[in-house]
N, C-alpha and C positions, 0 to 999 in steps of 0.2 A: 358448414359453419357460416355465420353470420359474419358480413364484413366489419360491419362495428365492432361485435366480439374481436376478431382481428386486431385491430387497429385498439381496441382498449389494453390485449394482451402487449400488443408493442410499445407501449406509452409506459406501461406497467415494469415491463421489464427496460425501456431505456431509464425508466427513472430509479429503477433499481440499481443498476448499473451505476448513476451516475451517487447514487448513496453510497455503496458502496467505494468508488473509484477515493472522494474525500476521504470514506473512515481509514483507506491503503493510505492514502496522502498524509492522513494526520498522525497513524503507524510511523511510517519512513521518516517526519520530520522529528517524531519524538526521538526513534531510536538515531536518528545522527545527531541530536540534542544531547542522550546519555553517554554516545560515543565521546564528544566533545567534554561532558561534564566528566566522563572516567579521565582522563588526562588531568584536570586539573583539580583532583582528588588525591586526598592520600587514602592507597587502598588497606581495609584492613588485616588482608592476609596477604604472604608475597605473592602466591600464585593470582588474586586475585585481577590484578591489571593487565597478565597475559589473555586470563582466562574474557575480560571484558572485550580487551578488542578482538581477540577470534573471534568471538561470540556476537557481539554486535556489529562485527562487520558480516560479516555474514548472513546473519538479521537481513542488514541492511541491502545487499546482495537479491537473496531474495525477494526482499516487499518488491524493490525496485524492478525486478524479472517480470512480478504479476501485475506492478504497475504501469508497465509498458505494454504489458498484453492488456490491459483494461482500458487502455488511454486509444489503445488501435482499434477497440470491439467499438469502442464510442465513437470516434473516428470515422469508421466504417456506417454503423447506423445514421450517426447526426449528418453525412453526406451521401447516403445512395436513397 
């Protein structure tokens, strides 16, 4: 292979990366937004407000797992 090809495909996938890493970031801030806003809601079923914060904490649990391993892949590239 070509080392420019190289070096295009790294540019390509660090900038992907870093598209991505924001649209997890803009994920995680909404759902502890919704989290925040189920609290000071009146739900319209009773189970409803249990059912929010399992559910969006959880959510939240997750983005933040894959946002910590996307924050460390970038990490890794933007420094070696």
């Amino acid at each position: 292979m070509d080392s420019s090809y190289v070096k295009s495909e790294e540019k390509e996938s660090k900038l992907g990366e870093w598209i991505l890493f924001f649209n997890i970031l803009l994920i995680f801030i909404w759902l502890i937004y919704e989290l925040y806003a189920s609290f000071n809601t009146e739900p319209s079923y009773r189970w409803e407000k249990s059912f929010n914060i399992v559910g969006l904490s959880l959510g939240i649990i997750f983005v933040f797992i894959f946002l910590v391993a996307l924050a460390k892949s970038l990490i890794k590239k933007t420094f070696s």
